[in-house]
MIGUMI-961449 format. One line per field, with one value per residue (C-alpha): residue number from 1; x, y, z. Coordinates in steps of 0.25 Angstrom, whole numbers, plus 5000, padded with zeros to 4 digits. Example, Ala and Ser with C-alpha at 12.3 -4.5 7.8 and 13.67 -1.06 7.14 Angstrom:
seq: c(1 2)
px: c(5049 5055)
py: c(4982 4996)
pz: c(5031 5029)
***
This chain:
seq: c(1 2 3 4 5 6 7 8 9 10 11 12 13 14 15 16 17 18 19 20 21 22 23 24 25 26 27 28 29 30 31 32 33 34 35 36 37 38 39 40 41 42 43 44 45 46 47 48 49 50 51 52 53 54 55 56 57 58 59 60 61 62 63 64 65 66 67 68 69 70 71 72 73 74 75 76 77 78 79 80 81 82 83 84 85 86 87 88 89 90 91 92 93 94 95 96 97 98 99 100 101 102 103 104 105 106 107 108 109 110 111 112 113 114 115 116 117 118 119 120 121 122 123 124 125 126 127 128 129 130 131 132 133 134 135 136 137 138 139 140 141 142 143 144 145 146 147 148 149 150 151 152 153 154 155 156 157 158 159 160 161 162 163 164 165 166 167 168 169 170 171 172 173 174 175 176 177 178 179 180 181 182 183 184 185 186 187 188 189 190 191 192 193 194 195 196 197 198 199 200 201 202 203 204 205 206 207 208 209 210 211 212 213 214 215 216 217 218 219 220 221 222 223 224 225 226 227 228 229 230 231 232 233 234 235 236 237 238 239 240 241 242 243 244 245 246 247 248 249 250 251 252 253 254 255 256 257 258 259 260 261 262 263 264 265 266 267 268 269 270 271 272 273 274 275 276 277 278 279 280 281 282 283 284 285 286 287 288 289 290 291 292 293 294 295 296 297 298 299 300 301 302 303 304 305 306 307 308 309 310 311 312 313 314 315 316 317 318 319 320 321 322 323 324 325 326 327 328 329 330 331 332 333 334 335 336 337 338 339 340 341 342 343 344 345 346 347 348 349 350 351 352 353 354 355 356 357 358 359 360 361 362 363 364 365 366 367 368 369 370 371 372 373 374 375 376 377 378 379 380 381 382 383 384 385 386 387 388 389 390 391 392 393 394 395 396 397 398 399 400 401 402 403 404 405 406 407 408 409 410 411 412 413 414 415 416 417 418 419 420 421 422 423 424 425 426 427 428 429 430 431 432 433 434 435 436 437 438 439 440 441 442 443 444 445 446 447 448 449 450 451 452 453 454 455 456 457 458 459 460 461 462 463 464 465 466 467 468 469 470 471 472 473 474 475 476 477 478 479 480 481 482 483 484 485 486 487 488 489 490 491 492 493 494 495 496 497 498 499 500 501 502 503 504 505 506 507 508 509 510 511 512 513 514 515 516 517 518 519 520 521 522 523 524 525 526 527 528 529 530 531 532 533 534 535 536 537 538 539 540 541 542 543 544 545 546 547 548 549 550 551 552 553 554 555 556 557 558 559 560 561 562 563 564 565 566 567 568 569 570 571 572)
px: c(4927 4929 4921 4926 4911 4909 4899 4899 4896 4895 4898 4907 4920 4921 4934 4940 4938 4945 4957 4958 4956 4966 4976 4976 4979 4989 4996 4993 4998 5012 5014 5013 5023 5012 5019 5004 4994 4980 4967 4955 4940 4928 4914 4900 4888 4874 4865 4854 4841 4848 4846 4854 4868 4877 4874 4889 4900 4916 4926 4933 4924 4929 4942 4948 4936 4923 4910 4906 4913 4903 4890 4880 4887 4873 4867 4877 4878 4863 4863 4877 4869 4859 4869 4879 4883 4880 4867 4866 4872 4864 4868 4861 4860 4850 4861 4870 4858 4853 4868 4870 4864 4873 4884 4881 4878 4892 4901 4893 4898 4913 4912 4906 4914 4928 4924 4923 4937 4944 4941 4944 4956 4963 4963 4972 4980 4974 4966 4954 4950 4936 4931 4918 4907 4902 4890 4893 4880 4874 4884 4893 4906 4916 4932 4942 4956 4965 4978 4988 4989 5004 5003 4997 5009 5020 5014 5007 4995 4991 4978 4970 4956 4946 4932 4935 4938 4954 4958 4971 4979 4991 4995 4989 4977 4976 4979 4970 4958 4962 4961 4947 4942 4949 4940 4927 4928 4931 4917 4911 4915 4905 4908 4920 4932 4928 4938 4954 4961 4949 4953 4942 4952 4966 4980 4987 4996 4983 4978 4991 4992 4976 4980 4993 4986 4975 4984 4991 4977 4978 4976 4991 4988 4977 4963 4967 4968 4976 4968 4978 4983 4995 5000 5001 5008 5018 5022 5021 5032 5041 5041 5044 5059 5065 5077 5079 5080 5069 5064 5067 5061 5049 5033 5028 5013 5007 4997 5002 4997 5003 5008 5020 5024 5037 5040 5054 5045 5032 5027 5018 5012 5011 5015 5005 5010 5005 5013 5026 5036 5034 5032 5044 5053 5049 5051 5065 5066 5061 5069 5065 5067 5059 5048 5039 5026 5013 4998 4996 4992 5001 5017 5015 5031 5043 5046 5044 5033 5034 5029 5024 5010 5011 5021 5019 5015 5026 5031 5046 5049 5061 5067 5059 5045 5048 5041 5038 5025 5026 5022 5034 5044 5035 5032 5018 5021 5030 5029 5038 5038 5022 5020 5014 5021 5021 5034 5043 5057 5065 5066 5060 5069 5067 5068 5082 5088 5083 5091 5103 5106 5102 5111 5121 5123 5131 5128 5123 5113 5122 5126 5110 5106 5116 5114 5098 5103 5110 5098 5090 5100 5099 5084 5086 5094 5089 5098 5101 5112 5116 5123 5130 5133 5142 5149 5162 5160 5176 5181 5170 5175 5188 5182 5176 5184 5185 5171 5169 5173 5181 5180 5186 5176 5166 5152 5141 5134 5124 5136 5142 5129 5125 5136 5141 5129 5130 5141 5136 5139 5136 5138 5147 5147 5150 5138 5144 5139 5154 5157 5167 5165 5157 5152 5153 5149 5143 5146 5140 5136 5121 5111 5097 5091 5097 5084 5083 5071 5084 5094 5110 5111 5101 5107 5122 5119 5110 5122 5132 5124 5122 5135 5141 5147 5145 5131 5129 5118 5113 5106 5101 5093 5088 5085 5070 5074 5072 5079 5084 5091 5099 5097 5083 5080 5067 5062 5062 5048 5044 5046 5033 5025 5029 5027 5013 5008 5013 5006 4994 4993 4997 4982 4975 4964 4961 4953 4963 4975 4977 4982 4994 4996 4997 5007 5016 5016 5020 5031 5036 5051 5051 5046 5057 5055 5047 5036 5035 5031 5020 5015 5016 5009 4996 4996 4994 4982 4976 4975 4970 4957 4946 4940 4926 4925 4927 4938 4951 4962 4975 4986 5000 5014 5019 5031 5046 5058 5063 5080 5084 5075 5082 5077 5083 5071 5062 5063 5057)
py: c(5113 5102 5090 5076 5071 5056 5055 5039 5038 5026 5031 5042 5035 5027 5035 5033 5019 5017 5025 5015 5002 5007 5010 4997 4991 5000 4996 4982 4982 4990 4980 4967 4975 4976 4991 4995 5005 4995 5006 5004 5006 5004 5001 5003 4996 5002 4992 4992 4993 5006 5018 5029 5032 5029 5014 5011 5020 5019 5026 5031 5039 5044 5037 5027 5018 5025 5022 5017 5006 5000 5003 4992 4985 4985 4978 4968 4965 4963 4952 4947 4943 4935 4927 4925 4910 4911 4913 4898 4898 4892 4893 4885 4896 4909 4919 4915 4916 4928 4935 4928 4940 4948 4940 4939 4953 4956 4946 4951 4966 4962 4955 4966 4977 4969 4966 4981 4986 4974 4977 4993 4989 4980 4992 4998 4987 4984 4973 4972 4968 4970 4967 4960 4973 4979 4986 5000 5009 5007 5000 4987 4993 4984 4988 4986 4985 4988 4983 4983 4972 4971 4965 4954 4951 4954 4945 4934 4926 4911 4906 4899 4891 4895 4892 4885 4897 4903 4914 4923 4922 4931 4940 4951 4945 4942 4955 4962 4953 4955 4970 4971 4962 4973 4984 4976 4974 4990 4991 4984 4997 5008 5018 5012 5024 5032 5030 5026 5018 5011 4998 4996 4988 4981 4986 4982 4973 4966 4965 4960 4949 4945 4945 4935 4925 4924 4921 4910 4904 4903 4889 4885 4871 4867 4866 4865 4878 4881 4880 4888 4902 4900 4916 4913 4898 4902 4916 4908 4898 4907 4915 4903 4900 4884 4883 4899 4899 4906 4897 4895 4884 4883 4877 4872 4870 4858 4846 4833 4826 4836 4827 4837 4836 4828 4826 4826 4820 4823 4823 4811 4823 4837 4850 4860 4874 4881 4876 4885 4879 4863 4869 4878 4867 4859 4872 4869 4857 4865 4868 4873 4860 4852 4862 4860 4856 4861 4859 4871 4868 4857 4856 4841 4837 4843 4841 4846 4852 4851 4863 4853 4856 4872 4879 4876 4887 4887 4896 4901 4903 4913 4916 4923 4925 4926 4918 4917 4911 4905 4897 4891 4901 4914 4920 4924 4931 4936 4933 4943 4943 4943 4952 4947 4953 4950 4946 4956 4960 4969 4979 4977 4975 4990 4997 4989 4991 5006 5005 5000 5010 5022 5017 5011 5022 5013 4999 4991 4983 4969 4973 4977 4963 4957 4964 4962 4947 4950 4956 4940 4933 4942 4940 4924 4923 4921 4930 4943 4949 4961 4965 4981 4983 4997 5003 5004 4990 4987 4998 4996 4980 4984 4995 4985 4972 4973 4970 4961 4951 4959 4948 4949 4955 4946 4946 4944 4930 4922 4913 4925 4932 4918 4915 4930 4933 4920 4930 4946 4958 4963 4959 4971 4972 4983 4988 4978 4966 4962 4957 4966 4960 4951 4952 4967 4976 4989 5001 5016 5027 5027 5030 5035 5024 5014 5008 5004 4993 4986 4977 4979 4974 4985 4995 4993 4992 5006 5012 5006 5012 5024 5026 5024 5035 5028 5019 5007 4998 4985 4973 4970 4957 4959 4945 4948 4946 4962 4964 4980 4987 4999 5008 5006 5020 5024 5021 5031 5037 5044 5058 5062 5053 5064 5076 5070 5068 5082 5088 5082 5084 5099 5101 5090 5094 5085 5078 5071 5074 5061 5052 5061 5065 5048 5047 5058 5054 5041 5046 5058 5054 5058 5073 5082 5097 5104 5092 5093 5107 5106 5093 5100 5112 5103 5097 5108 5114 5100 5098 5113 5110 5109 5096 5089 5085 5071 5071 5062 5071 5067 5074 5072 5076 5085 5083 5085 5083 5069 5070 5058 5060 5064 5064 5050 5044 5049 5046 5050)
pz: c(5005 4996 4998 4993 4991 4987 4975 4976 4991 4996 5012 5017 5021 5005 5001 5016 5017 5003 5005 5018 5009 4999 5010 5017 5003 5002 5014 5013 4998 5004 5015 5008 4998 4985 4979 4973 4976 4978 4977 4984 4980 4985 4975 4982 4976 4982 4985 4976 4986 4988 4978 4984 4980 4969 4964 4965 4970 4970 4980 4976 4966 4953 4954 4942 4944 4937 4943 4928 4932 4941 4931 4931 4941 4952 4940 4938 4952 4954 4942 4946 4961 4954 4948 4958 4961 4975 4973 4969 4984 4996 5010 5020 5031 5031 5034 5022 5013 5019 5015 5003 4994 5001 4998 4984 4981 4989 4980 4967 4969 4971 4959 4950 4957 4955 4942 4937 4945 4939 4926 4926 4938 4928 4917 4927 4930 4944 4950 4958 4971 4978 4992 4996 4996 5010 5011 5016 5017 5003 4995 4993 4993 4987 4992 4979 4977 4965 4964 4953 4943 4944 4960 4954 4945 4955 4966 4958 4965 4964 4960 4974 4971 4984 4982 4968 4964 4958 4967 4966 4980 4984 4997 4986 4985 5000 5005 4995 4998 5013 5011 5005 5015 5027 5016 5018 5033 5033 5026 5036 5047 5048 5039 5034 5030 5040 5051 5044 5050 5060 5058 5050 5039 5046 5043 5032 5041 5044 5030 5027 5036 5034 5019 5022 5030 5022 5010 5017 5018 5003 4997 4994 4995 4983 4991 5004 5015 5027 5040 5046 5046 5037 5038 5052 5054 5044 5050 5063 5058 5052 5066 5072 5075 5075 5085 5085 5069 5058 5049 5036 5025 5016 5018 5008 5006 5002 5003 5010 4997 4986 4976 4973 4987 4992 5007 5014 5027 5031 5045 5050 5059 5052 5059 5059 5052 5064 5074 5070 5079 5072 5060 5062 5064 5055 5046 5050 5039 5027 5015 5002 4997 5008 5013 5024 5018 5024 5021 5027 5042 5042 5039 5034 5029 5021 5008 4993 4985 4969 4960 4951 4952 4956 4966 4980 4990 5002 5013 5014 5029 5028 5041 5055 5051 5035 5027 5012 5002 4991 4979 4973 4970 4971 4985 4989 5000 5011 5026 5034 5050 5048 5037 5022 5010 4995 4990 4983 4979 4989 4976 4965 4951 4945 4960 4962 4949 4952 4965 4961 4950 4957 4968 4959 4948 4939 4943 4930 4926 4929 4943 4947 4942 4951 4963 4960 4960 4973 4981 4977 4982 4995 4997 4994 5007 5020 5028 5030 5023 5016 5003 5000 4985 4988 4974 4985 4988 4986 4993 5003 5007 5010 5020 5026 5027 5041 5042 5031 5021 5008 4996 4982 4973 4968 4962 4970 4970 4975 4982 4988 4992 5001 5007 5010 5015 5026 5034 5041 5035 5021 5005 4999 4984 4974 4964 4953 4962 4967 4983 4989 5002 5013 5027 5026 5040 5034 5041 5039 5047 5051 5041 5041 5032 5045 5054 5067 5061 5052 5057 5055 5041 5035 5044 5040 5024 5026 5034 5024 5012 5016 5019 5007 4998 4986 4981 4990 4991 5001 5000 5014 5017 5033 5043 5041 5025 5021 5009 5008 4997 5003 4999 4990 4983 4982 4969 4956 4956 4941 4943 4936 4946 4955 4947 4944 4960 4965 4952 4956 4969 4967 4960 4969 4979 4991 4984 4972 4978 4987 4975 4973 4989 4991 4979 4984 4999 4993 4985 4995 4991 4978 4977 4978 4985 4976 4975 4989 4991 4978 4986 5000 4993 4986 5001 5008 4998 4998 5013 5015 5007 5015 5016 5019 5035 5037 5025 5028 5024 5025 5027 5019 5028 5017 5007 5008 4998 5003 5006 4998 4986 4973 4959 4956 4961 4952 4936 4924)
***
């Protein structure tokens, strides 16, 4: 029998409870739309009056972080402790004395531990994050994340002074420190790990949710703090209707005395931002050009912040229970119907040109610009609408001038867009960017790709698409704002990423084979039928191995050729 022993044991459960951690950032990271792969670690510290055990252990063991990463750092934590500033600290109750060793012991191991990882994390191009340490049997185990760098530079954070002190604030940085605090709580249940699944850490929705509010609570305006739950009072304003109508207008955040700030009126009595039906009609008079201006707990007048001094932190109501953040011109983060998500394009530059091309066989460089152009100015509007760019589009607007508006060619426009989109029915364009018609009614037979979950405007560009005997594609902007691009091809995978996973996981034992089993489950799409049976094949021998009672083993549905794929999505 083959026995997975741990050498740097701290307690039975270690690599169960991380695989758990990594997971819920996983999720969490997927959710808010974040496209990474965070990894979890834990670090155990022995305490010293003990001398049993392995003075400082890491799970999981033998991995890319070498234990000779931590030597001397029991030595530097002891002479750290007696230097520590709270020790110049004086409490004037017994029970905060009587904790403060613990307390400074706890703070000094974060601090030594995140120092090693960040220096060797950021070799790798990753950063660092360490929980508060939780004794579990003999150690301080410290919970780390490691996220890539480059998150940090596609959703940049602002700088916050808290406790006289500069700190990073973001929706990344809120749900991260959200998620080592749901790790630490899990420390706290007995033998943590042992049960997945038991509660012990809240769902990703949850964290996600925790992680929002408790970014809204961010000092927007300079020294001061909301003594409200702002998540909350602005979700509950956005879900508010005034006189049967969604609400649409800006908020911004300022103080009353903010020397930057102009006032169309201000109220001799201000609305509370809890009270969503006032502050929902009063929403009623905003405009980008004259916001409503809040304090936080109080809508105080409209009017006008400068961005003399820095830009100003405001909200964006957008329709039914949408709303965005932001400072200035850069959003923060997006509210949809309750759920928190970073801001992001709808595809991605690369992935879109990628589109169009293999859609578009010999579309150029010119005509992808313009429709990229195109898909903006679709997002920009606050309505739904829908545009088909078909390579039969003139032929196609005289099919279908019974049920729609055939025009003289012309090229699409901002003009065009904005005022065509004002009437039902859909854009028709050809692939070089030229109106064929307006207002058109798709039609098409039923299509597989059609959902129940979608209202008629998706439906009728899927059926349209699919329909087609020639390339077509569709912009389609939903009523909830859900921008789709039909179709929207998988993206090219290399073809030696591939090659590389079923390689290794066709000489892997249960014991090294999970990273290439969790690479291929994610990418099941791409293997073609002879992958699938050397995968299905390194399956079968890995599960049949006998394995140590207790063992979590989990069982992979096996893998078929998938009846779209083709070897146009992959690339060398």
């Amino acid at each position: 029998m083959t026995r997975d022993t741990i050498n740097l044991f701290m307690w039975g459960y270690q690599s169960h409870f991380r695989f758990s951690l990594e997971y819920l950032a996983k999720r969490v990271f997927e959710l808010i739309g974040a496209d990474i792969e965070p990894r979890a670690l834990l670090v155990g510290l022995r305490r010293t009056e003990l001398s049993t055990g392995h003075t400082v252990c890491i799970e999981p063991e033998g991995g890319e972080w070498p234990l000779a990463l931590f030597d001397g750092i029991t030595d530097e934590v002891d002479e750290a402790i007696t230097r520590h500033p709270m020790q110049r600290v004086y409490y004037g109750d017994e029970i905060s004395m009587r904790e403060k060793p613990d307390n400074i012991r706890r703070l000094t191991i974060v601090e030594q531990v995140q120092r090693r990882l960040d220096v060797e994390g950021r070799k790798q191009g990753r950063r660092t994050f360490c929980g508060m340490p939780y004794r579990v049997g003999d150690y301080d185990v410290v919970c780390a994340l490691q996220v890539p760098e480059h998150l940090f530079r596609q959703y940049p954070s602002f700088e916050v002074i808290l406790n006289h002190e500069p700190k990073e604030a973001s929706l990344v940085h809120s749900c991260i420190r959200q998620i080592l605090e749901e790790a630490r709580h899990g420390l706290m249940r007995p033998d943590p790990g042992r049960q997945i699944g038991d509660d012990a850490m809240r769902s990703a929705p949850e964290v996600i949710r925790r992680a929002a509010a408790s970014f809204m609570r961010t000092p927007f305006i300079e020294g001061r703090f909301a003594k409200c739950d702002m998540f909350d009072a602005i979700n509950a304003v956005s879900q508010t209707k005034y006189e049967g109508e969604a609400g649409a207008g800006r908020l911004v955040l300022a103080a009353a005395d903010d020397p930057n700030l102009s006032f169309v009126l201000k109220f001799e009595r201000p609305a509370a931002l809890t009270q969503s039906r006032w502050a929902r009609k009063l929403l009623q008079m905003a405009t980008s050009e004259a916001a409503l201006i809040t304090d936080y707990n109080s809508i105080i007048g409209l009017g006008d912040l400068s961005d003399v001094s820095a830009p100003p932190f405001s909200v964006d109501f957008l329709g039914h229970d949408q709303w965005d953040l932001r400072r200035g011109e850069q959003v923060l983060m997006r509210c949809r119907f309750g759920e928190a998500r970073l801001p992001q394009e709808t595809i991605g530059k690369e992935r879109f040109i990628d589109n169009m091309r293999r859609v578009f066989d010999s579309i150029d460089d010119a005509a992808i610009g313009r429709f990229r152009t195109v898909l903006d100015i679709l997002a920009q509007l606050r309505r739904g609408c829908s545009l088909v760019i078909a390579s039969d589009a003139a032929g196609e607007a005289k099919r279908l001038e019974r049920q729609g508006t055939v025009i003289s060619p012309t090229p699409l426009s901002r003009a065009l867009i904005e005022r065509a989109t004002l009437i039902d029915g859909t854009i028709l364009a050809d692939k070089n960017g030229v109106c064929h018609a307006i207002g058109v009614i798709l039609d098409g037979p039923a299509s597989v790709e059609s959902t129940p979950s979608r209202g008629s405007r998706y439906n009728s560009a899927v059926r349209y698409v699919a329909a087609g005997s020639v390339p077509r594609m569709a912009f389609v902007i939903s009523e909830d704002r859900t921008l789709d691009v039909v179709p929207l091809l998988r993206p090219s995978l290399a073809r030696n990423k591939i090659e590389q996973a079923v390689a290794g996981i066709a000489s892997a034992t249960n014991p090294t084979y999970y990273k290439f089993r969790a690479f291929l489950d994610d990418h099941r799409f791409y293997l073609n039928e002879e992958q699938c049976l050397t995968v299905n094949d390194a399956l079968d021998r890995i599960e049949a191995e006998p394995t140590e009672m207790g063992k979590i083993t989990i069982i992979t549905a096996r893998f078929k050729p998938h009846p779209a794929f083709n070897e146009s999505y992959l690339k060398d």
